[in-house]
Backbone as JSON, one array per atom type, in Angstrom:
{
  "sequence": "XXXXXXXXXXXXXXXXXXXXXXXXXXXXXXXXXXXXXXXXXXXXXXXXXXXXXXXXXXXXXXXXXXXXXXXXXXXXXXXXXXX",
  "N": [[28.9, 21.57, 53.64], [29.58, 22.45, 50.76], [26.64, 24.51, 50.01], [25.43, 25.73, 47.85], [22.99, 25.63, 45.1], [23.69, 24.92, 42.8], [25.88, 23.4, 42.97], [25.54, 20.57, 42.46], [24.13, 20.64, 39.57], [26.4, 21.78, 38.42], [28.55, 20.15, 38.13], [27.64, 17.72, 37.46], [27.74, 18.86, 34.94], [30.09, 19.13, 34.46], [31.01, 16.86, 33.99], [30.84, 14.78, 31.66], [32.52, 16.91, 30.01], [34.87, 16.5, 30.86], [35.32, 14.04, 30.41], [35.08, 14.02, 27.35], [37.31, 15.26, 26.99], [39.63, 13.79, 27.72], [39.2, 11.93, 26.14], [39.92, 13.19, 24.03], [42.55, 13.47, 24.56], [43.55, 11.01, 24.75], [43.83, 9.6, 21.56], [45.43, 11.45, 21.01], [47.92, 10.65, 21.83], [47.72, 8.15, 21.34], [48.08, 8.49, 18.46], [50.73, 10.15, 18.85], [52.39, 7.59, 19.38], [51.82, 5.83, 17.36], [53.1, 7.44, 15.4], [55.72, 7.69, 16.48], [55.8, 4.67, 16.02], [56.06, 4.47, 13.2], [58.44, 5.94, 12.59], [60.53, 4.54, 14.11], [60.08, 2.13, 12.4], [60.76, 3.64, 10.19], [63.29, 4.42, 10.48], [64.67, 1.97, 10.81], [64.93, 0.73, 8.26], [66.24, 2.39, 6.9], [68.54, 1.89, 8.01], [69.21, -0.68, 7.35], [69.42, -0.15, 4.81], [71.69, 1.39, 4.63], [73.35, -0.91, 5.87], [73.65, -2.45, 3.64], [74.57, -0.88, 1.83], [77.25, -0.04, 3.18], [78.34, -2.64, 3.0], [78.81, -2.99, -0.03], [80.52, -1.13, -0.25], [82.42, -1.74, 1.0], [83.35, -4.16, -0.36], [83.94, -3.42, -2.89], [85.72, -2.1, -2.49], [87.79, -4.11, -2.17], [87.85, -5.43, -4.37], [88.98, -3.76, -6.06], [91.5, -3.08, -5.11], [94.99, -3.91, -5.25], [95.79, -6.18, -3.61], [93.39, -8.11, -4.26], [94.39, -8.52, -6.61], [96.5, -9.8, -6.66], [96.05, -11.95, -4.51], [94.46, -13.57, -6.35], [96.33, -14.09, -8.53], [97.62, -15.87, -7.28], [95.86, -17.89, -6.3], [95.39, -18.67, -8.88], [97.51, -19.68, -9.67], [98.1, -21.78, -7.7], [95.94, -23.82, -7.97], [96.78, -24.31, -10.75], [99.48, -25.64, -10.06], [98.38, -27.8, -8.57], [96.76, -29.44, -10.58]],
  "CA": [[30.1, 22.14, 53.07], [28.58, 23.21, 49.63], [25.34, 24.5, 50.65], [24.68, 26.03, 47.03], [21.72, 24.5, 44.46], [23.91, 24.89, 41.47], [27.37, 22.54, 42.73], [25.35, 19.16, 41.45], [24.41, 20.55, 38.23], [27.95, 22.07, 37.39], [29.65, 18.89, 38.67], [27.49, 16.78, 36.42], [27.79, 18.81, 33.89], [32.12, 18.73, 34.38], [31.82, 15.03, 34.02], [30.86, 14.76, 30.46], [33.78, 17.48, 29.83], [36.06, 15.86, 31.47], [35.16, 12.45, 29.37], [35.66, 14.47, 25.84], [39.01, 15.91, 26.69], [40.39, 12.68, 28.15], [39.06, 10.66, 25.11], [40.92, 13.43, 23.16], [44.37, 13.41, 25.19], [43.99, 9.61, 24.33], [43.7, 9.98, 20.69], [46.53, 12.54, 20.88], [48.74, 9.42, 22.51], [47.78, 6.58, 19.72], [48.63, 9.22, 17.03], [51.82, 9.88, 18.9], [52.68, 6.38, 19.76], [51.98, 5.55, 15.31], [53.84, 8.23, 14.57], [56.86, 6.73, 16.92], [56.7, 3.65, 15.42], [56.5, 4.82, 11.74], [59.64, 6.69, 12.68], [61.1, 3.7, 14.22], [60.69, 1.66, 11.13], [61.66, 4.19, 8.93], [65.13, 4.16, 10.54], [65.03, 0.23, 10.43], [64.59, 0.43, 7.2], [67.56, 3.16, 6.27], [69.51, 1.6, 8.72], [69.44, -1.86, 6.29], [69.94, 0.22, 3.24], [73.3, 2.1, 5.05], [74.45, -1.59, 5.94], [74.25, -2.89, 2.28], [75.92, 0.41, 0.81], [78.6, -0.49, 3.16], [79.08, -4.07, 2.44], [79.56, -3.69, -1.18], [81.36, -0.59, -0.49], [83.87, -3.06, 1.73], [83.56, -5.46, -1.75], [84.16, -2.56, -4.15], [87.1, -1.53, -2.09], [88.86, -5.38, -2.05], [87.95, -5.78, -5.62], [89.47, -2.86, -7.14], [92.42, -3.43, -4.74], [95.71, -4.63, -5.54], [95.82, -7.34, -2.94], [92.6, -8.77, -5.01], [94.89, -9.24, -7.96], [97.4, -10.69, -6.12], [95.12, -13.09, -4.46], [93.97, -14.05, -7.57], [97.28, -14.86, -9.07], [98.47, -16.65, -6.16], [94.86, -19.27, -6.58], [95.65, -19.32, -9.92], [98.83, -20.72, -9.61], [97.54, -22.97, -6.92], [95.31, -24.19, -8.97], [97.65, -24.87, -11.47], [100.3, -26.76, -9.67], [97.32, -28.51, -8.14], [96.54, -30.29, -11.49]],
  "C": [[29.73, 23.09, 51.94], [27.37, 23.89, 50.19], [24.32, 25.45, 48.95], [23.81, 25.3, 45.94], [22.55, 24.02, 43.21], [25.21, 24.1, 41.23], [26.33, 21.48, 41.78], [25.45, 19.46, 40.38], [25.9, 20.79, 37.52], [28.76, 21.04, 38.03], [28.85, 17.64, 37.78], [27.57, 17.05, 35.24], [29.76, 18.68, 33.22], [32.31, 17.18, 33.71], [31.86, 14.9, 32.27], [32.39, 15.38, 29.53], [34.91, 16.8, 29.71], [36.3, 14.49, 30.71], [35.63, 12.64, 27.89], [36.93, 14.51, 26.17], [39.91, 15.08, 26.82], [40.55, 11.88, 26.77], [40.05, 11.49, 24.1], [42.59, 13.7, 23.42], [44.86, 11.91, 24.58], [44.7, 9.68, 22.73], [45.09, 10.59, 20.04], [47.94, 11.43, 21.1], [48.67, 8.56, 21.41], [48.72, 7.97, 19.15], [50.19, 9.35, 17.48], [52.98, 8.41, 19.3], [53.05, 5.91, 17.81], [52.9, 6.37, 14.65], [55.45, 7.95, 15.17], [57.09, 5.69, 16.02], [57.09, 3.94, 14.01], [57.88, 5.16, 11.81], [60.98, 5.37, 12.99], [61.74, 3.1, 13.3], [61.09, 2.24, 9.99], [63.19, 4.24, 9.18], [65.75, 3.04, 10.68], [65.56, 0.04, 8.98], [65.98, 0.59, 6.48], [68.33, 2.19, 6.69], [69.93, 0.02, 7.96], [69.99, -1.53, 5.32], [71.67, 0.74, 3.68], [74.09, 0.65, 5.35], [74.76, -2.36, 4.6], [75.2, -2.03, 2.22], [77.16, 0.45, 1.87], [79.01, -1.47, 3.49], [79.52, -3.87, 0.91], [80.23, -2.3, -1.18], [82.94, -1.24, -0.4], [83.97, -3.99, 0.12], [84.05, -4.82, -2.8], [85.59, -2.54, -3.65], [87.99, -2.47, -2.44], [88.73, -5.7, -3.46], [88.7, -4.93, -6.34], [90.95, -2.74, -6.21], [93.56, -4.4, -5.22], [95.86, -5.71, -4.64], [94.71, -8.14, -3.69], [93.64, -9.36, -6.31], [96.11, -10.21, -7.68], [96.85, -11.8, -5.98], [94.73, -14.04, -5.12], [95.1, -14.81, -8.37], [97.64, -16.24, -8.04], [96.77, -18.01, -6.48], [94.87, -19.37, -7.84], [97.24, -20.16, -10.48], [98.7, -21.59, -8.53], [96.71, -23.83, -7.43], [95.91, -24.88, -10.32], [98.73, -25.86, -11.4], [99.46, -27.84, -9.06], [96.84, -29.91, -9.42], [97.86, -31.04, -12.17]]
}
C-alpha cells in the first residue's frame, strides 16, 4: 500500500505529537471542569446570601407593619386576662 521508506518514521514520529496535544486538550478539560465548579459554588454561595436578605427582608416588612402592632396588643391582652 505505502511502499515509501519515510511512512514509519513520520508515523512514529505523529505518535509522540499526538500524546502532547491530547495530554494538553486534557488539561484544558480539568481547568474547565474547576472553573465550572468554582462558578457553581460561587452561585451556591450568593444564592444563600439572596435567601437571608430575603428572610429578614420578609421580618423587616412584618415588624414595621401595622398588623405587628396589632398582634402584639391582642397577646398582650391575652396575656393579661390570662393571669
Amino acid at each position: 500500500m505505502f511502499s515509501s521508506p519515510f511512512i514509519v518514521p513520520v508515523i512514529a514520529l505523529c505518535i509522540p505529537i499526538v500524546a502532547i496535544i491530547a495530554k494538553t486538550l486534557r488539561r484544558w478539560q480539568e481547568l474547565e471542569i474547576r472553573r465550572a465548579e468554582a462558578d457553581v459554588d460561587l452561585r451556591r454561595r450568593f444564592r444563600a446570601f439572596d435567601e437571608a436578605e430575603r428572610r429578614i427582608a420578609d421580618i423587616e416588612r412584618y415588624v414595621t407593619s401595622p398588623e405587628f402592632e396589632l398582634n402584639r396588643r391582642f397577646r398582650s391582652l391575652a396575656d393579661n386576662k390570662g393571669n
